[in-house]
Structures are given as C-alpha cells and as structure tokens.
C-alpha positions as CSV (number, residue, x, y, z in Angstrom):
1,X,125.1,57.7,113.8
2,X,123.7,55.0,111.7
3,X,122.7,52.2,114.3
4,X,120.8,48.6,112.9
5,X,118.9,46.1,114.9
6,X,117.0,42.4,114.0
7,X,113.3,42.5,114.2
8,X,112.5,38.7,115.1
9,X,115.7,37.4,113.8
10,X,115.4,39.5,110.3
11,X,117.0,42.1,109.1
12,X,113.3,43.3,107.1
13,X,112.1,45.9,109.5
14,X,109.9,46.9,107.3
15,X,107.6,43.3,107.2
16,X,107.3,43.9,111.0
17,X,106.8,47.2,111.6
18,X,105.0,49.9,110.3
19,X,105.5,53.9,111.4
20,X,103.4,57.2,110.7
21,X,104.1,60.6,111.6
22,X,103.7,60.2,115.8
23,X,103.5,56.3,116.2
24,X,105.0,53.1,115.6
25,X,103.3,49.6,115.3
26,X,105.6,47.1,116.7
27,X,104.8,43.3,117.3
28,X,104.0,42.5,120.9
29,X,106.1,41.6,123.1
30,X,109.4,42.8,121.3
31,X,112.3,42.9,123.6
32,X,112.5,46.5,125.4
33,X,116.3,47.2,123.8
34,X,114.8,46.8,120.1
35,X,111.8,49.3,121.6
36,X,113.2,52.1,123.2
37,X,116.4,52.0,119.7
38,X,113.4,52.3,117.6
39,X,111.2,55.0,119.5
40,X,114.3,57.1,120.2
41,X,115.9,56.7,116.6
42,X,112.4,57.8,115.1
43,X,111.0,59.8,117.7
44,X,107.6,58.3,117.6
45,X,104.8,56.2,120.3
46,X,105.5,52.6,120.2
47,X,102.1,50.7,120.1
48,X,102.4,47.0,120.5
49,X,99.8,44.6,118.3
50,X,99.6,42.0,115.9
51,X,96.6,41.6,113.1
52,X,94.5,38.6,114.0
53,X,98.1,36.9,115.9
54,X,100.3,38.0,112.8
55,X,103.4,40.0,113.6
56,X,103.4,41.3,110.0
57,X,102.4,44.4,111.1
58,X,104.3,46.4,108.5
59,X,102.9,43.9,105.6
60,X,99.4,43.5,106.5
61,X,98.5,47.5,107.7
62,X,98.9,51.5,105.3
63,X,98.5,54.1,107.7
64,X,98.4,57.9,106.7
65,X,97.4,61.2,108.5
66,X,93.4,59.6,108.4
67,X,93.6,56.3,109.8
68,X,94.8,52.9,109.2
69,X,93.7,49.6,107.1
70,X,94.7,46.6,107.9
71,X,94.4,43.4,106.1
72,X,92.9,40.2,107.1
C-alpha cells in the first residue's frame, strides 16, 4: 500500500530526511504519527537531530555502510 506524509509542511522528504540500511535521520521533534509511518514503512531506527539547528538533514549529511558526513 502506497501511503504519503508532509515532512514540515513539504512534500520533499528527501531535503529532511536521510535513511541508510538500519537508521533514519529525522529532524527533531517531528510529530510521532510522521515517526512511527516512516520507521514502520522502512523498517529502520529513527534517530532525531539537526546539523548545527538545520532540519536539512537529508541535504546537508551522505551516509553509507562506513559512517556519515555532514556538511556545515
């Protein structure tokens, strides 16, 4: 079942959020409905963060099996 959400009023997941293999970065304090559809859909760990009080996780962080980068 294909289901869609808003990530801070957009429809650009992708800007926001960034995934890997086990895990999920997710702006803080995302309401817990967008959470637990996004965890469940892609069976990963949420973690919650920003980069230096930016929610563009998804734009400012590349993650692979070795670590992450983010961007300043």
């Amino acid at each position: 079942m294909i289901q869609t959400t808003r990530i801070l009023n957009s429809p650009f997941l992708g800007v926001y959020m960034r995934t890997w293999e086990n895990y999920t970065l997710i702006p803080s304090n995302m309401d817990r409905d967008v959470k637990s559809l996004v965890s469940e859909s892609l069976k990963t760990e949420i973690i919650e963060m920003t980069v230096g009080g930016s929610k563009l996780l998804g734009s400012l962080s590349v993650m692979n099996s070795n670590g992450i980068i983010f961007s300043s």
